[in-house]
C-alpha positions in Angstrom: 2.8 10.1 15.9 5.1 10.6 12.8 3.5 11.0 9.8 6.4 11.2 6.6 6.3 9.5 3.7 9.9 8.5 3.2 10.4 5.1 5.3 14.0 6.0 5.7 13.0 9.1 7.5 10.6 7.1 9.6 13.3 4.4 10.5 16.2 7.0 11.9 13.8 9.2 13.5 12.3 5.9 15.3 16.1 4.4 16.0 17.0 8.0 17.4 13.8 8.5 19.5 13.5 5.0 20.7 17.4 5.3 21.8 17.0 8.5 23.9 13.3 7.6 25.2 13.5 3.7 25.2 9.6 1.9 26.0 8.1 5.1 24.6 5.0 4.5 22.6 5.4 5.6 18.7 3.1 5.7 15.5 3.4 6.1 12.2 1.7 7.3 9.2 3.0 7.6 5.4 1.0 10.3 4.8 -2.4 12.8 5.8 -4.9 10.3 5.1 -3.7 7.5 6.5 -2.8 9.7 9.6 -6.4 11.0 10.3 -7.5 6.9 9.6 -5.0 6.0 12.5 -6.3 8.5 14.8 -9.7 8.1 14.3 -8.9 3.8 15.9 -6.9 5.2 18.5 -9.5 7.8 19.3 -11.8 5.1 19.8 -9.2 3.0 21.7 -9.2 6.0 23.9 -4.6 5.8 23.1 -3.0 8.9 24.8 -1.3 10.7 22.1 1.0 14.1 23.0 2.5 15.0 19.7 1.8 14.5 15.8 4.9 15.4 14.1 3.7 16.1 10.3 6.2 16.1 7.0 5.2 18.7 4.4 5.7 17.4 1.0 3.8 14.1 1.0 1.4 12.5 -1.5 -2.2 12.0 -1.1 -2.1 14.8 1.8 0.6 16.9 2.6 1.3 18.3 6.2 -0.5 21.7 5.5 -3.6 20.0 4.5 -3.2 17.5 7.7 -2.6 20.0 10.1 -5.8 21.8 8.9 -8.0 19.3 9.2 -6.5 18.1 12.3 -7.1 21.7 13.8 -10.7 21.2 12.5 -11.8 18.3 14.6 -13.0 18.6 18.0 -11.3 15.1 18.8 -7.9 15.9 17.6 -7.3 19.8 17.7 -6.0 20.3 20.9 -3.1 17.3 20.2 -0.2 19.9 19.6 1.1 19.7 16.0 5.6 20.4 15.0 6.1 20.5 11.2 9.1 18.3 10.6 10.4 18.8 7.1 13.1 19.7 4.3 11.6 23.1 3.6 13.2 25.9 5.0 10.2 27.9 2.8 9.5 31.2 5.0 6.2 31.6 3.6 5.6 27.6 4.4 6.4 28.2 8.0 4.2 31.2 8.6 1.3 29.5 7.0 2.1 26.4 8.8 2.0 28.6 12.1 -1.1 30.6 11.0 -2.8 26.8 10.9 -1.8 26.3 14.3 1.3 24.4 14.6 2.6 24.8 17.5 6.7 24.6 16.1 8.3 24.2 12.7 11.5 22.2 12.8 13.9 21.4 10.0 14.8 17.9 9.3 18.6 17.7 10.6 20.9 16.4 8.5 23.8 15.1 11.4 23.2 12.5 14.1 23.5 15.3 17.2 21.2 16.9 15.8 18.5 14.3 15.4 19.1 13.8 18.7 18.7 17.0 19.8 15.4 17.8 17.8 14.4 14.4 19.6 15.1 15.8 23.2 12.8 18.6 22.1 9.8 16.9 21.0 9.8 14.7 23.8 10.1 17.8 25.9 6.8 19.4 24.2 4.9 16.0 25.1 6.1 15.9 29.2 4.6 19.3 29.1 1.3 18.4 27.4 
């Protein structure tokens, strides 16, 4: 699951996955909230999910606040969580870790290296 709130962000990190992993299963959220609603049906549809890949700075509620309630469930804290964003914030990243992400990635900003940071997540979920 992706969860950003730019829908340009969503679309090339969905064209780049989907052309290195075609027939994989993706979802996507605009933000915390409507994250934690999605999870909650596909908790109950019992959907197999290996990754959530939170963006930081998002309205309503941003990747910190996510990943800490995710971590506070029972249902969904053992789904491993990468921060995907902008913010190359030092303090960010060691708070983002202390919550229990498992990586911190930065947003790339060519087309190799979307595809490599999408060779990597899809390397965290086979070994999930």
């Amino acid at each position: 699951m992706l969860v950003d709130d730019d829908p340009e962000d969503r679309e090339v990190f969905s064209d780049v996955y989907l052309a290195q992993f075609p027939g994989e299963q993706l979802y996507f959220a605009e933000n915390g909230e409507r994250a934690l609603q999605s999870l909650e049906l596909l908790f109950e549809e019992k959907a197999e999910l290996c990754l959530i890949v939170l963006d930081l700075n998002m309205p309503i509620m941003n990747g910190s606040q996510t990943l800490k309630k995710l971590k506070e469930d029972e249902r969904f804290r053992d789904i491993p969580v990468v921060i995907y964003s902008t913010s190359v914030n030092e303090t960010e990243r060691e708070e983002c870790y202390r919550l229990g992400a498992l990586d911190y990635l930065v947003k790339p900003s060519s087309f190799s290296d979307s595809v490599e940071i999408a060779k990597k997540l899809r390397r965290m979920c086979l070994l999930q």
